[in-house]
C-alpha positions as CSV (number, residue, x, y, z in Angstrom):
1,X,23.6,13.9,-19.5
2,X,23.6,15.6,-16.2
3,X,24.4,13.5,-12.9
4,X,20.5,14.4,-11.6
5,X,19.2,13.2,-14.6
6,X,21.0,9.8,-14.9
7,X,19.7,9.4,-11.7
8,X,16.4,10.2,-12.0
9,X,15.9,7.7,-15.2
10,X,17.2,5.2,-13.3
11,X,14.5,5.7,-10.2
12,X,11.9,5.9,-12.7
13,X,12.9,2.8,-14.9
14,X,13.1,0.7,-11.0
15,X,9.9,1.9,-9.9
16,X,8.0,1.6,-13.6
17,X,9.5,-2.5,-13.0
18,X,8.2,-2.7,-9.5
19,X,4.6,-1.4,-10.6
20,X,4.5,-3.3,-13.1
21,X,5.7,-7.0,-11.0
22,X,3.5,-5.8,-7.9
23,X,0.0,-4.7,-10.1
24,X,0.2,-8.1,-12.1
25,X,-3.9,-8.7,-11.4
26,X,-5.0,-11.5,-8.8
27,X,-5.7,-14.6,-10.6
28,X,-9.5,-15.5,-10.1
29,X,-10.0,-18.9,-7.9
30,X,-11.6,-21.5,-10.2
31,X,-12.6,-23.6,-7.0
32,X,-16.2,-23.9,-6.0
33,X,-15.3,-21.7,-2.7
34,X,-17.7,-19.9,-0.5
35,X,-18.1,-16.3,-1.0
36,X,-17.5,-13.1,1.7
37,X,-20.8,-12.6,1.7
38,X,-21.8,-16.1,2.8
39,X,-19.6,-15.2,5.7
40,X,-21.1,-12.0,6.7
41,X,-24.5,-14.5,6.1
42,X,-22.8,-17.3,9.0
43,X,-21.1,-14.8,11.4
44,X,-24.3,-12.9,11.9
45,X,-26.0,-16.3,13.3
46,X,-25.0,-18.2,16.4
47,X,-22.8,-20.9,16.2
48,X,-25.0,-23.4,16.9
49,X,-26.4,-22.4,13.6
50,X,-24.2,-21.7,11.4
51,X,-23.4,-24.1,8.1
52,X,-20.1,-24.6,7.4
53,X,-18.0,-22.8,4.6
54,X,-15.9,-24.2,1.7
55,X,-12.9,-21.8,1.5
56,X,-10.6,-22.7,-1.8
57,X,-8.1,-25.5,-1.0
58,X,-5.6,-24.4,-3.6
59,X,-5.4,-20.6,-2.0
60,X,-2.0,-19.7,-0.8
61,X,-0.4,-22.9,-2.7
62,X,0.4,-20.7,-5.8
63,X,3.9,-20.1,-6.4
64,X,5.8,-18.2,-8.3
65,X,8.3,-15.2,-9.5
66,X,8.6,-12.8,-12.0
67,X,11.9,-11.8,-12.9
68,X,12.5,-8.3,-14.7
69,X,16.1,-7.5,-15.9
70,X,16.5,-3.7,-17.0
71,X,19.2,-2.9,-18.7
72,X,21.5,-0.1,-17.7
73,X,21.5,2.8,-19.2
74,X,24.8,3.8,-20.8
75,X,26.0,7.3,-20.0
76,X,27.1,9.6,-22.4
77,X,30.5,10.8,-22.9
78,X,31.4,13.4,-20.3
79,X,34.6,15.5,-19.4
80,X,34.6,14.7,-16.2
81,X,33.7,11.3,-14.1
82,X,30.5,12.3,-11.5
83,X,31.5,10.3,-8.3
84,X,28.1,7.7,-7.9
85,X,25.4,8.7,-5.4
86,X,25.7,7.2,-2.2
87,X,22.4,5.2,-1.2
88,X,23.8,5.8,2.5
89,X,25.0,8.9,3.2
90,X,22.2,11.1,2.7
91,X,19.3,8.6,4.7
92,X,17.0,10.7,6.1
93,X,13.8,9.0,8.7
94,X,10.9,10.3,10.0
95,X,7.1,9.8,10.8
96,X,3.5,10.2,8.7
97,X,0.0,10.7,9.7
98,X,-2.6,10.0,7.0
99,X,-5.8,10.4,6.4
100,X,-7.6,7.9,4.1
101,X,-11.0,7.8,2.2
102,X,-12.3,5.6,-0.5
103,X,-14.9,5.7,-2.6
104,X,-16.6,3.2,-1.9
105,X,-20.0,3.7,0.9
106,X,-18.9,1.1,3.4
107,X,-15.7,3.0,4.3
108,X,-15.5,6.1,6.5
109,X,-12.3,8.0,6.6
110,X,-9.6,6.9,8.8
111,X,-6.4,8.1,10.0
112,X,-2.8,5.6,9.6
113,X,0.3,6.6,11.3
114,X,3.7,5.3,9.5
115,X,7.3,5.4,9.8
116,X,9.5,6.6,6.6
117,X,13.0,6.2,5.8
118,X,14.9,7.3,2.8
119,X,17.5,8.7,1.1
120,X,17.7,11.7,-1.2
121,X,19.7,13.0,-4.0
122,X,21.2,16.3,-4.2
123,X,18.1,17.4,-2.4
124,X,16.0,17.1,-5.3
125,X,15.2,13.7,-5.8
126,X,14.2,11.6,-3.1
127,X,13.0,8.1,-2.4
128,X,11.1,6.9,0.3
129,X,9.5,3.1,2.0
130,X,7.0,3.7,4.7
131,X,5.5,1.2,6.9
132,X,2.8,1.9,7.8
133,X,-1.2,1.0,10.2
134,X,-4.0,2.1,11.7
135,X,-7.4,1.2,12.8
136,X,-10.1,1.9,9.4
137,X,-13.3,2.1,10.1
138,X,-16.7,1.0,8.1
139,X,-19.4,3.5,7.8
140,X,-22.6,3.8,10.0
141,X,-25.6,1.7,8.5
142,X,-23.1,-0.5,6.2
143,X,-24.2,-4.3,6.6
144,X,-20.7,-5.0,6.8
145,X,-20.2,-2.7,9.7
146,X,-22.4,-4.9,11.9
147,X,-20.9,-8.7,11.3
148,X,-17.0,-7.5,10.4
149,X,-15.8,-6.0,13.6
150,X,-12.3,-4.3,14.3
151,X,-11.2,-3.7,10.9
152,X,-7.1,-2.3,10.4
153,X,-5.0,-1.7,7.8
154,X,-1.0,-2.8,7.4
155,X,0.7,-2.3,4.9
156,X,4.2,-1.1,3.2
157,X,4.6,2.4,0.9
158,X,7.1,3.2,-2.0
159,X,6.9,6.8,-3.6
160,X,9.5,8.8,-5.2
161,X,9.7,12.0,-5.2
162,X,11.1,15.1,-7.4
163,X,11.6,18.4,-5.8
164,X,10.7,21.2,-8.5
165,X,12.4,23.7,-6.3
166,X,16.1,24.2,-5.0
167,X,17.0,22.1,-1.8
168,X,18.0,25.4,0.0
169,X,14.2,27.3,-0.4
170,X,12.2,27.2,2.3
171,X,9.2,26.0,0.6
172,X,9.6,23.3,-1.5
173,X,6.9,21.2,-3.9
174,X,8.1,18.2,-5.8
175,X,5.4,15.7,-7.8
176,X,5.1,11.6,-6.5
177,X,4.1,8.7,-7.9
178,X,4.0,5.4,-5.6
179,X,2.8,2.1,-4.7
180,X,1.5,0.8,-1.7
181,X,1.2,-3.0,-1.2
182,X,-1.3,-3.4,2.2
183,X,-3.7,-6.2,4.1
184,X,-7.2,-5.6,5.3
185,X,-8.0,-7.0,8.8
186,X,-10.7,-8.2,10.3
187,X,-12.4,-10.3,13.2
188,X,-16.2,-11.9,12.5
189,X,-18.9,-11.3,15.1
190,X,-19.1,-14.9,15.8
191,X,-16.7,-17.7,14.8
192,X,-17.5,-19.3,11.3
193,X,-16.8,-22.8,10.5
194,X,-14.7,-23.3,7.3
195,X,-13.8,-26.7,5.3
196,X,-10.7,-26.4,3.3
197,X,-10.1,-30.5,2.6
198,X,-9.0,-30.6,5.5
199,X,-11.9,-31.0,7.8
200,X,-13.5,-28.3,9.7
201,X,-11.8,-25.5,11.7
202,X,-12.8,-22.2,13.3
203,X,-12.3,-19.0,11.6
204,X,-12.4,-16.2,14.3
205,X,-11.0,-13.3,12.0
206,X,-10.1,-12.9,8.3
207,X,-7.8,-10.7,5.6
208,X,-7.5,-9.6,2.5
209,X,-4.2,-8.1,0.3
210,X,-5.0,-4.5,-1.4
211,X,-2.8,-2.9,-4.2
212,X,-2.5,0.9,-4.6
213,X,-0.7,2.9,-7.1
214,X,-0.7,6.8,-6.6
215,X,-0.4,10.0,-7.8
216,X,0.5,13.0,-5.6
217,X,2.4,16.7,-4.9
218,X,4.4,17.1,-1.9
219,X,4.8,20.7,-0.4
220,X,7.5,21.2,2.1
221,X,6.4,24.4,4.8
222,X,9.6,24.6,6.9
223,X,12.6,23.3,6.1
224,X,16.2,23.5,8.0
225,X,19.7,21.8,8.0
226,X,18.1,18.5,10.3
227,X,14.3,19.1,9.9
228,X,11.4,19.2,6.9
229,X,8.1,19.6,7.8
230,X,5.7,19.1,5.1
231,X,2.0,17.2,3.3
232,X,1.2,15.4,0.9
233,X,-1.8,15.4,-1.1
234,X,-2.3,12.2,-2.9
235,X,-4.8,9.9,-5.2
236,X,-4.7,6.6,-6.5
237,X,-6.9,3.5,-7.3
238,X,-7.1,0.4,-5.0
239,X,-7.6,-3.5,-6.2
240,X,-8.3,-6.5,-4.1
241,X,-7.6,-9.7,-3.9
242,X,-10.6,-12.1,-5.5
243,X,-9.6,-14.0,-2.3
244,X,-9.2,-14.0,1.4
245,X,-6.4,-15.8,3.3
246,X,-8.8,-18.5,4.4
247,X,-9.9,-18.9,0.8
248,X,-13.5,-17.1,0.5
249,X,-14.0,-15.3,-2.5
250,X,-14.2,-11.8,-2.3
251,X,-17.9,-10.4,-3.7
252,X,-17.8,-7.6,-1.2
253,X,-14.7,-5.2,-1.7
254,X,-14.6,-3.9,-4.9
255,X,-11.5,-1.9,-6.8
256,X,-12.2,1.6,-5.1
257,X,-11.0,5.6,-6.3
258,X,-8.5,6.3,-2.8
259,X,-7.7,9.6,-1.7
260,X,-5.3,10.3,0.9
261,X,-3.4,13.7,2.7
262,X,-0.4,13.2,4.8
263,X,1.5,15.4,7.5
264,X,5.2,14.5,7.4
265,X,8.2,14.9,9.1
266,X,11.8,14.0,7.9
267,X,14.7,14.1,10.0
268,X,18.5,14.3,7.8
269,X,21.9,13.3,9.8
């Protein structure tokens, strides 16, 4: 077997584990917990009359790992001994801009900015982890829109990457498949009050964890020996949490169809 092809089965084996650890679904709360909706209810009153919420007292106490050994794959007989691929000597960085949309009506499109970093092998198969965050934005007339103010998005992106066409051609394409671990953000019109056994507290603001695995093709428009310029079109399916950090149970954000193009740059040293 060829030394790109060892490779590339062993990116694909990694990141088939890491889907398959990070997508594990949320495990539904059991507690008698207020919902999001009774929130959106509360925060659209004044204080003075709200009731207090019941968030799930248990929420954020769940532990746990999940360990996944791969085994190896053993190379076949070869004449010669490839020398191994270097994780550090081809690290390449640069920046994203993406534009988002979901399916779902209570989400207008919005734009997330990122920084990438990465390495490469050979030029054909690369690896990146972006960071990335932005400001989203709920659509006009949504219910939500008027009670959950100042909404963002944070999160952290894993893709590979195979380039489909020589490392030296000036326009390049190359299939992805990724997985993008993010928060939702957001603060309440007016403070809510929430009882989690522990007496009664203040909630100004709220968030919620979001899982994506994609689907995408990367085309490269200009490429030289330091600089790749280059988008992404991509599409995936999103899945919530059945709770927020503060223990309300999510009955407002639904698992939603994502779509997503990005404008990137990569810089090589």
């Amino acid at each position: 077997m060829s030394r790109p092809d060892r490779t590339t089965r062993r990116l694909a084996t990694t990141l088939l584990a890491a889907v398959t650890c990070l997508a594990c679904p949320a495990i539904a709360s059991t507690s008698e917990s207020d919902r999001l909706s009774d929130a959106a209810k509360e925060t659209a009153k004044p204080p003075a009359e709200q009731r207090p919420l019941r968030g799930n007292e248990d929420h954020g106490d769940r532990g746990g790992s999940v360990i996944i050994s791969i085994a190896e794959p053993q190379p076949r007989p070869a004449t010669t001994t490839p020398e191994p691929w270097n994780l550090f000597e081809d690290i390449h960085v640069g920046t994203v801009v993406m534009v988002s949309s979901l399916s779902s009506p209570d989400f207008a499109p919005a734009t997330l900015y990122g920084l990438r970093v990465g390495t490469t092998d050979w030029g054909r198969t690369m690896v990146d982890v972006t960071l990335l965050g932005g400001a989203m934005r709920f659509a006009r007339g949504s219910d939500i829109a008027t009670v959950f103010i100042a909404p963002h998005e944070y999160g952290i992106d894993g893709s590979v990457r195979y380039s489909l066409t020589p490392a030296y051609a000036t326009f390049g394409i190359a299939p992805v498949v990724g997985f993008r671990v993010g928060v939702l953000t957001w603060r309440y019109l007016n403070g809510i009050q929430v009882d989690r056994g522990g007496g009664l507290r203040t909630v100004t603001g709220d968030r919620l964890r979001h899982y994506t695995p994609y689907l995408g093709l990367a085309m490269t428009f200009l490429r030289s020996r330091h600089l790749e310029l280059g988008a992404t079109a991509l599409g995936g399916w999103r899945y919530y949490d059945g709770e927020t950090h503060d223990g309300l149970e999510n009955d407002l954000f639904g698992d939603d169809r994502f779509r997503e193009l990005r404008l990137e740059s990569r810089i090589m040293f």
